[in-house]
N, C-alpha and C positions, 0 to 999 in steps of 0.2 A: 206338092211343092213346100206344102209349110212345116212336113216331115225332111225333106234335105234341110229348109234353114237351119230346123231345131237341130238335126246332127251335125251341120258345118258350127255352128253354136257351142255345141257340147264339144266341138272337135276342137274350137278355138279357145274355148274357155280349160281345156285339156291341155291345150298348147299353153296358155297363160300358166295355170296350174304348175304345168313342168318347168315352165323357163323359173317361174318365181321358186322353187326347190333346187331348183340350179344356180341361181343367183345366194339362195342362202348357202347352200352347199361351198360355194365359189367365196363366198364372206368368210366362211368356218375353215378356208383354205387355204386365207389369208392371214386371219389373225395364227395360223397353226405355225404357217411362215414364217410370219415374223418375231415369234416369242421362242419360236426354233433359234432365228437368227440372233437372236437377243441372246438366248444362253449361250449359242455357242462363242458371243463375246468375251462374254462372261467367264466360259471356262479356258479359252485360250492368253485373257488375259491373266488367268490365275497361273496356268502353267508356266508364264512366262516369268509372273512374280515367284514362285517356286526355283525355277530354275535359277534366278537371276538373284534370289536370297541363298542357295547354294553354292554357287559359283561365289559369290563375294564371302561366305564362308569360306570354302574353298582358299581362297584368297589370303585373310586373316591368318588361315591355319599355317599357310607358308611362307608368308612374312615371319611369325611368331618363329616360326624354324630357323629361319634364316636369320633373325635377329641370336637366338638360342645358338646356332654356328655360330655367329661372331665372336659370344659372349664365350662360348668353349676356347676358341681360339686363343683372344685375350687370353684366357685365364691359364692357359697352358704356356706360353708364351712368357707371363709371370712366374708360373711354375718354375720354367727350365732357366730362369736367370734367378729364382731364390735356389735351385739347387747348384747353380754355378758360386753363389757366393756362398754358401756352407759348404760346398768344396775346398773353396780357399778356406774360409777359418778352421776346417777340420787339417788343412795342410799347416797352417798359422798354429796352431794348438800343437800339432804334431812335431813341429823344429821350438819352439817353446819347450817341449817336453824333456827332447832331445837335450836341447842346451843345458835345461834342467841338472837331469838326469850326470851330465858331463864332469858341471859344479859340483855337484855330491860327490864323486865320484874323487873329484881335485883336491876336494876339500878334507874326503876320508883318505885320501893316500897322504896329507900333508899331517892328519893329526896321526896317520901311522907312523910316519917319517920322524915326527917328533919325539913317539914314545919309543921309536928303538934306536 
């Protein structure tokens, strides 16, 4: 008899034994959980800051463009109305010339006219 207690004894203290290795097991389980759970905070919040500093880059970069449109636009826009008015003065210069050119012209047949 007092050889079953000792192995229900040894059987129970075998049972303690186990459960308290499964309890620590079960701890070591836990904290693996949760410091899993922690980075992958961590890196999903980082992904998001990436994404969300490229995107607003992104952003930036076409505004700048669209500003950079505008600014062509304007300036072409200026272009084609300073070539419209060097058209006219080169037309202005041109009947200036002309009329010029007339007067001499008037002026050499009148100092002909005189000498013959």
């Amino acid at each position: 008899m007092d050889a079953r207690i000792l192995a229900i004894e040894a059987a129970i203290a075998g049972l303690i034994e186990s459960q308290r290795q499964l309890r620590a097991d079960i701890k070591s389980l836990q904290v693996t959980v949760v410091v899993t759970a922690i980075a992958s905070v961590l890196a999903i919040g980082a992904i998001n800051a990436t994404v969300f500093s490229n995107m607003l880059a992104a952003f930036k970069s076409g505004a700048d463009v669209g500003a950079f449109q505008t600014e062509l636009l304007k300036t072409q826009a200026e272009l084609a109305e300073t070539q419209v008015e060097v058209k006219r003065q080169v037309e202005a210069t041109a009947t200036l010339l002309k009329k010029m050119e007339a007067r001499e012209r008037q002026q050499a047949e009148a100092a002909n006219s005189r000498r013959n």
